[in-house]
Each structure stands twice: as C-alpha cells, then as structure tokens.
C-alpha positions as CSV (number, residue, x, y, z in Angstrom):
1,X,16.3,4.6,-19.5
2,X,13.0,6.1,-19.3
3,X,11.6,7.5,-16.0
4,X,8.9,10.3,-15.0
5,X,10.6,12.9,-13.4
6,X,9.6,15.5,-10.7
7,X,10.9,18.4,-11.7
8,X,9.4,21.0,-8.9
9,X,6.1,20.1,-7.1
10,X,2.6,21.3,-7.9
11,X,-0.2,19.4,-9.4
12,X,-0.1,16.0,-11.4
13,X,0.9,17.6,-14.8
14,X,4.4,18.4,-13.1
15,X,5.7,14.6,-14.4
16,X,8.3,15.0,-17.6
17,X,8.8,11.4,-19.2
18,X,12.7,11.5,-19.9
19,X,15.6,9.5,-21.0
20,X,18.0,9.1,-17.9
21,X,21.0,7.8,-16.7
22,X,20.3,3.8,-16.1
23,X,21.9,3.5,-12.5
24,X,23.7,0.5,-11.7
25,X,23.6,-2.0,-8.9
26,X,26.9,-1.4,-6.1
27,X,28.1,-3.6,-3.2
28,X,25.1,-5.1,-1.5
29,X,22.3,-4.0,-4.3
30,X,19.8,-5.5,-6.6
31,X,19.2,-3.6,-10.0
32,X,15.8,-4.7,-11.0
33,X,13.9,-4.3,-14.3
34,X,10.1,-2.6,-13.4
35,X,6.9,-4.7,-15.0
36,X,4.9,-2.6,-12.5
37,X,4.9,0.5,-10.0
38,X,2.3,1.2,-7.6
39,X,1.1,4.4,-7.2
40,X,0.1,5.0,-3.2
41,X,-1.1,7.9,-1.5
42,X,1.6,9.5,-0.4
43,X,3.2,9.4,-3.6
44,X,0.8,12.2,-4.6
45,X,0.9,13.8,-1.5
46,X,5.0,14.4,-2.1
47,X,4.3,15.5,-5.3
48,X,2.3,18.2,-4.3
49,X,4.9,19.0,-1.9
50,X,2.5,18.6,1.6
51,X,5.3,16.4,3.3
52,X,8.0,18.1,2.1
53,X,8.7,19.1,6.0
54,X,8.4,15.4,6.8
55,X,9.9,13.7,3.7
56,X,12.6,16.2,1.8
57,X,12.8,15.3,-1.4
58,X,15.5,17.4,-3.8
59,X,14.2,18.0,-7.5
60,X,14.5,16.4,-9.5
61,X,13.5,13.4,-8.5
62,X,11.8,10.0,-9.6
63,X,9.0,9.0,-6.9
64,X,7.4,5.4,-6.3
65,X,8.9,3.4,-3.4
66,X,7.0,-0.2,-4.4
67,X,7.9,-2.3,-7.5
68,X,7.6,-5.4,-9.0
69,X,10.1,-6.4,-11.7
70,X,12.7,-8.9,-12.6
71,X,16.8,-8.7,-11.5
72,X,19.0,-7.4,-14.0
73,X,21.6,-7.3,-11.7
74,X,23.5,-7.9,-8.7
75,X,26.1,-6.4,-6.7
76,X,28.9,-7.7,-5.0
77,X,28.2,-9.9,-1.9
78,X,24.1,-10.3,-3.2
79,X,23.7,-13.9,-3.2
80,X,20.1,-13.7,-3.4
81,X,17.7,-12.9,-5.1
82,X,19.3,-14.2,-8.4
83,X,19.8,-12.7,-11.8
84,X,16.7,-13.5,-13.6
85,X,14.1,-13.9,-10.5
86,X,11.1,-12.1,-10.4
87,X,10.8,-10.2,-7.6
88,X,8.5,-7.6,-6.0
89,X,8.9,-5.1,-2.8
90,X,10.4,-2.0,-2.1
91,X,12.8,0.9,-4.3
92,X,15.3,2.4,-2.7
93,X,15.7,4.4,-5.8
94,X,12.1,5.7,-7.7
95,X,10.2,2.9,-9.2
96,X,8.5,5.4,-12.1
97,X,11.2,4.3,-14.4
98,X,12.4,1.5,-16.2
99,X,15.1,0.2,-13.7
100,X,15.3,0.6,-9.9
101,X,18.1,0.0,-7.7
102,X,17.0,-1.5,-4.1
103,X,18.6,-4.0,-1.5
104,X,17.8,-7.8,-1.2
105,X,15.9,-7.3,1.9
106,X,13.5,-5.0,0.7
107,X,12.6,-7.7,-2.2
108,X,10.8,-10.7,-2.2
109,X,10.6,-13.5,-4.5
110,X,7.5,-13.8,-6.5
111,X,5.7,-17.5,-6.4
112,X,5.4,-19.4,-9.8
113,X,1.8,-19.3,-10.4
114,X,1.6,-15.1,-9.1
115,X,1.5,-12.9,-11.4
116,X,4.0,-9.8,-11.4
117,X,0.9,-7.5,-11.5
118,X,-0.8,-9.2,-8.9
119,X,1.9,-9.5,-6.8
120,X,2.4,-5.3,-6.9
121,X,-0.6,-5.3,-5.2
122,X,0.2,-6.8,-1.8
123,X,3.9,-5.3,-0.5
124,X,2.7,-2.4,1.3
125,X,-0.8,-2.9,2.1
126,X,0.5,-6.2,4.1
127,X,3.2,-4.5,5.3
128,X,1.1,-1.8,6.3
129,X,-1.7,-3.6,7.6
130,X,0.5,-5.8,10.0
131,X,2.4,-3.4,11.3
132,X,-0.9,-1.0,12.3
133,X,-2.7,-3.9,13.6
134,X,0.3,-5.4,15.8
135,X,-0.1,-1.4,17.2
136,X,-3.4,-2.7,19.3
137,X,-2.8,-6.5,19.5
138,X,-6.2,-7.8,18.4
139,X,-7.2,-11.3,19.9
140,X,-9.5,-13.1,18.5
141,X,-13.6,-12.7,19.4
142,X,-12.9,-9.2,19.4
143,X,-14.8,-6.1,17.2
144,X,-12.6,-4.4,15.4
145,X,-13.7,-1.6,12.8
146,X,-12.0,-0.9,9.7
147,X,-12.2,2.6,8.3
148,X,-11.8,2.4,4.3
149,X,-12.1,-1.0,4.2
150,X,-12.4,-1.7,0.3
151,X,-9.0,0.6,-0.1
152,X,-5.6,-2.0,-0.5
153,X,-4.7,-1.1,3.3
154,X,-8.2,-2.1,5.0
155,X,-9.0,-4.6,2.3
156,X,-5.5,-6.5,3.6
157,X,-6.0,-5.3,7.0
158,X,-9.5,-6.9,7.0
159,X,-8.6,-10.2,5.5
160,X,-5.8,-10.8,8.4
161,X,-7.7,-9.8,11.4
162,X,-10.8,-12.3,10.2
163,X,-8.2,-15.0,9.9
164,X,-7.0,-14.3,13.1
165,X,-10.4,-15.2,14.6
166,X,-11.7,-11.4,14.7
167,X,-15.1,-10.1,14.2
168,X,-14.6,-7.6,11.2
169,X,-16.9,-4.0,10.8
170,X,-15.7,-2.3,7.6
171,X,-16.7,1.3,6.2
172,X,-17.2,1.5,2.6
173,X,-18.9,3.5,0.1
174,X,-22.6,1.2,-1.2
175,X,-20.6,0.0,-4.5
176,X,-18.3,-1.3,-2.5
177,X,-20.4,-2.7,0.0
178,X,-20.7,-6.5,-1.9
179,X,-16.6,-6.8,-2.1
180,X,-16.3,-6.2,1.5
181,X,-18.8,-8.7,2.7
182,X,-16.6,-11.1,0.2
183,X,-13.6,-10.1,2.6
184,X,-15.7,-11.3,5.1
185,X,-16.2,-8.1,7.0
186,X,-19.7,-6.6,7.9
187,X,-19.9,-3.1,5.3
188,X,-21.4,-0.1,7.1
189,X,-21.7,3.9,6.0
190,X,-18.8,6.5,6.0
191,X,-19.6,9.5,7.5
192,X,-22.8,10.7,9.9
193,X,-24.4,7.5,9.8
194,X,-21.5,5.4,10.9
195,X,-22.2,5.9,15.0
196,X,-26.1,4.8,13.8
197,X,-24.7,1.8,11.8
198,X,-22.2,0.6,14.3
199,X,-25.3,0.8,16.9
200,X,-27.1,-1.5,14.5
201,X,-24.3,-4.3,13.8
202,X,-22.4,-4.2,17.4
203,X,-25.0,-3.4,19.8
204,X,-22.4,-5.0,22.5
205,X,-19.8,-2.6,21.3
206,X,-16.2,-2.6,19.5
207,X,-13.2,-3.4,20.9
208,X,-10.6,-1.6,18.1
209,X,-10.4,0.1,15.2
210,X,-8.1,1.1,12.5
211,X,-8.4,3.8,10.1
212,X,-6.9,3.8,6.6
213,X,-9.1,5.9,5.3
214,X,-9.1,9.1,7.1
215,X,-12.0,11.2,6.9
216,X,-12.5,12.3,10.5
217,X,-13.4,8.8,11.2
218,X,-11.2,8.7,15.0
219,X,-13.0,11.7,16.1
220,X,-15.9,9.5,15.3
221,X,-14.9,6.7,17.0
222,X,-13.2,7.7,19.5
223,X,-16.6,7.7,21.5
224,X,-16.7,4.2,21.5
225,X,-13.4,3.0,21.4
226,X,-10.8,4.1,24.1
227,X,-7.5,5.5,22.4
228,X,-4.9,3.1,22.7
229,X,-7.2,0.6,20.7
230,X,-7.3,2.9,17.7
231,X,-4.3,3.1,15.2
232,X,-4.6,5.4,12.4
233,X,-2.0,5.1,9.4
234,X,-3.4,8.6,8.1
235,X,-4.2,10.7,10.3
236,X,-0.9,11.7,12.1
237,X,-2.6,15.1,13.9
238,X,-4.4,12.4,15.9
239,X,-1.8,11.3,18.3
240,X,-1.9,14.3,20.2
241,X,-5.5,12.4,21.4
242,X,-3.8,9.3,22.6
243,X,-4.5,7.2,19.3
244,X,-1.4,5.1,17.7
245,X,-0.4,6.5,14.5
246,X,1.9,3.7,12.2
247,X,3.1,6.7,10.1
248,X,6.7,4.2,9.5
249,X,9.0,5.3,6.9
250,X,8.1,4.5,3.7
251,X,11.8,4.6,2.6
252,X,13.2,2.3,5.3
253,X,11.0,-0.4,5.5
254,X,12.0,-4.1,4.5
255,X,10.2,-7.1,3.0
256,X,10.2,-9.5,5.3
257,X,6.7,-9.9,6.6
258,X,5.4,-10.1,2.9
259,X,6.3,-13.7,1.5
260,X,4.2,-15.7,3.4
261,X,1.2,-13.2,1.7
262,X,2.6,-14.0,-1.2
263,X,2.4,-17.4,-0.7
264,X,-1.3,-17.3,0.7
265,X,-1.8,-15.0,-2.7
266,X,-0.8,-17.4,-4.9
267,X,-3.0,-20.3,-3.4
268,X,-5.8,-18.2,-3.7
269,X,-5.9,-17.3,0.2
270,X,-5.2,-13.9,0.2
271,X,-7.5,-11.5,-2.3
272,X,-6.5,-8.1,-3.6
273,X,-8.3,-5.8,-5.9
274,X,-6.9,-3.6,-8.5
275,X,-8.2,-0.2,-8.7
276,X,-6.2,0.2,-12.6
277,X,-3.2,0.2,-14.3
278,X,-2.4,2.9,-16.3
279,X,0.7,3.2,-18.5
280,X,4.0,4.8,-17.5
281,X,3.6,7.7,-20.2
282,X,0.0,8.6,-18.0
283,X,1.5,8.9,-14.5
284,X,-0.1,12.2,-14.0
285,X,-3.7,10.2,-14.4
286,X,-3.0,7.9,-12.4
287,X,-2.1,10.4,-9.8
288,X,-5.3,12.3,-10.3
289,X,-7.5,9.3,-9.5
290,X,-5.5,8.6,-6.6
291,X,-6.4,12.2,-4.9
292,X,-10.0,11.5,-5.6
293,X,-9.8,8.8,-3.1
294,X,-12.4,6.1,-3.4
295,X,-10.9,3.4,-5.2
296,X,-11.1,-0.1,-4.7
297,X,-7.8,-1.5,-4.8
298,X,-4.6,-0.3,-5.9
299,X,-4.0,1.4,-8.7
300,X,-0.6,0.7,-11.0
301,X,1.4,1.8,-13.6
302,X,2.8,-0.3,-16.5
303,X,6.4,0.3,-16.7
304,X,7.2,-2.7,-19.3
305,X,6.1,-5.4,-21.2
306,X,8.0,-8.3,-19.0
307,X,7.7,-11.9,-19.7
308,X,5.5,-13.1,-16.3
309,X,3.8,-10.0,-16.1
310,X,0.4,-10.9,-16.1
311,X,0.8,-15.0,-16.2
C-alpha cells in the first residue's frame, strides 16, 4: 500500500511516499480503507520531533491518529462494525496511508446522509472539546471564554457549551470574526486587546475559559478567572499555575462520546469547517499550513477516491 513515511524528524519535507507492507486486521481489530486523514497539531509537532520526550515514536514511522474510511476487514471476535461500513475515529496504526488497522471502539459508524469528509472533521475536536470542558463543569448562565475559537477544537468546544445554556466569548482573528458569531459565540481580539475587549462584552465578568489556541492567552486570563476554571489543551507548562491541562493521549483514546455528534452533524446540528484537503502525495503542505496556525477548521488529506466520500 501506499503511505507517507517518517523516516527521521526535521521539517515537513522529511515525508517519503512509499509502497509498504498492507498490515492486516488480528483478534479484536478493524482493518479499515482511509477516504480521509486529518492532519492535527501535534501531528506536526512529532514530526519535528518536540514531543519526542513525551510521545517516542521509532523511525520509521507512519503518523496520523484520526481516520475516516470504510472496513476492509475484521478480526476474529469483531462483530461490529461490519465489513463494508463506513466508519470514522481513531488509528491505532498511522492513518497517512492507504489502510489502517484500529479497534472497534476507537470507530464509529458514519450516518447515511454524512459525508466521509465531513465526518473526519468531528472525532477529535468533540472528543477533545468534551473532555476539556467536563475539566471545569460549566453550568449554564455562566461566561466562559474560548481561546481560538474558529480552530476545530474551540469551534466544537463553542458549539456545545452554547447548547448547554452557556454564555460563549470566543477569540478570533477579524476574518474569522463572522463564523464565530454564526457558532453563536461573541468574537473578540487575540492578543493585547483581549483584557480591553473582555472589559467591553462581560463587564460582570467570566466565569471559565478554555484555551485551544495557546498564545499566552492563560497568563492573560488568569487575572480574571481563578485557575481551577481554566483548562488549557495546549499549554501543558501551565499546570504548574494551578490551571487544568486535558493533554490525554492521543493514542489511547476511544470513540464513544463521538456518535451522538455525528448524529447532530448529520441533521445539521452540529457545524464544522474545513480548513483544506490536500492530497496524500502533499502531506508535507499540508503540514506547513498547519504550523502557521490560523486556520479555520481542520485541515485533511485525501488518501482515496472511496464511494461516500463526499456524498
């Protein structure tokens, strides 16, 4: 099969697109056939090999933990998903090639009328979101401010705290500004003239906040929010200040809070963006535009033409 392959780290051009041994589903397993990848931050940030003290990753090696795809296969005692189903979720094994071998509880079925592209847009940015935001237990009437708010994390992040009854403050560049009013979030500035903005649209204060963006936006907020109310899922130095940091693992995490966003997906209750989708050959792009940050959305790579793809 074809696959990009990390070879050593170092900057983007480090990908080599290569024929290599297909693996196979064993006891327990799903082999799925990848439509699409997605390409996340800290895909980029292994590559470059910053977490290699926190995420060892022996060369060579095929990255990209979140797929969407169809099953080719299944092992023995898999009863579900079926042969056939299109599913999306999680890779055990790296999803920038053209088959992945994962387990059935890191996959979810994909609705009917969702599109495999669409659907490669939700698994960990709801994931993510819900797990962060169960961190400091929002109620509903509260403030809460979400840093990079037009990014896959926030814009999911944002969409579940207003339907949980929240009052939603979300940093975004101006272009962005529109799409996170649409979320149904109030946009305000990154950087010095967030403190002035918050002033502006929450003169009685805010009651949480969650960062997705990074940016030095909790020691910015941390003067108006106390510490345990602030989770950050990117800034892990900031613990050592008291604030929750969801780091997870990235390689351990399951599906099972994704389907019913799925499900609001496909009846139009759930919006995503995506930032791009660039094919499998370009991987090394799409990994550039990822480190420039800034994008609306996430951003995907096309592994295959698969029926359902983009119905």
């Amino acid at each position: 099969m074809k696959a990009q392959v990390l070879n050593r780290f170092g900057d983007p051009d480090v990908f080599e697109l290569t024929d290599v041994d297909s693996p196979a589903a064993g006891p327990g397993e799903v082999l799925v056939r990848v439509a699409v990848a997605a390409v996340n931050p800290l895909d980029a940030k292994i590559r470059s090999g910053a977490m290699s003290s926190v995420f060892p990753t022996p060369t060579p090696a095929i990255l990209g933990s979140e797929i969407a795809g169809v099953v080719e296969a299944t092992g023995a005692d898999v009863t579900e998903p079926a042969v056939g189903e299109r599913v999306v979720g999680f890779a055990a094994s790296g999803g920038y090639a053209e088959l992945v071998v994962t387990t059935p509880d890191r996959l979810a079925v994909v609705p009917s009328d969702l599109s495999l592209t669409r659907a490669a847009t939700i698994p960990t940015a709801a994931e993510t979101a819900q797990r962060a935001l169960a961190l400091i237990g929002v109620q509903p009437g509260e403030t809460v401010v979400v840093n990079a708010a037009a990014g896959s994390v926030g814009s999911a992040a944002v969409q579940l705290l207003v339907s949980a009854g929240a009052r939603v403050i979300g940093t975004a560049s101006a272009d962005n500004h529109d799409y996170v009013r649409a979320l149904g979030a109030t946009p305000v500035r990154y950087g010095d003239h967030l403190l002035d903005d918050l002033a502006s649209v929450a003169p009685h204060g805010v009651h949480a906040a969650l960062d997705a963006g990074g940016r030095g936006f909790v020691d910015q907020i941390l003067g108006l929010v106390e510490p345990g109310r602030i989770v950050t899922i990117v800034d892990f130095a900031a613990g050592a200040k008291g604030v929750n940091v969801a780091a997870g693992n990235p390689f351990a995490i399951d599906a099972h809070t994704i389907a019913p966003v799925l499900d609001l997906a496909a009846a139009g209750d759930f919006a995503t963006e995506i930032a791009g989708v660039v094919p499998l050959a370009d991987i090394a792009e799409a990994h550039r535009l990822s480190e420039r940050g800034h994008l609306r959305g996430k951003l995907l790579v096309r592994v295959a033409d698969i029926p359902g793809a983009n119905a």
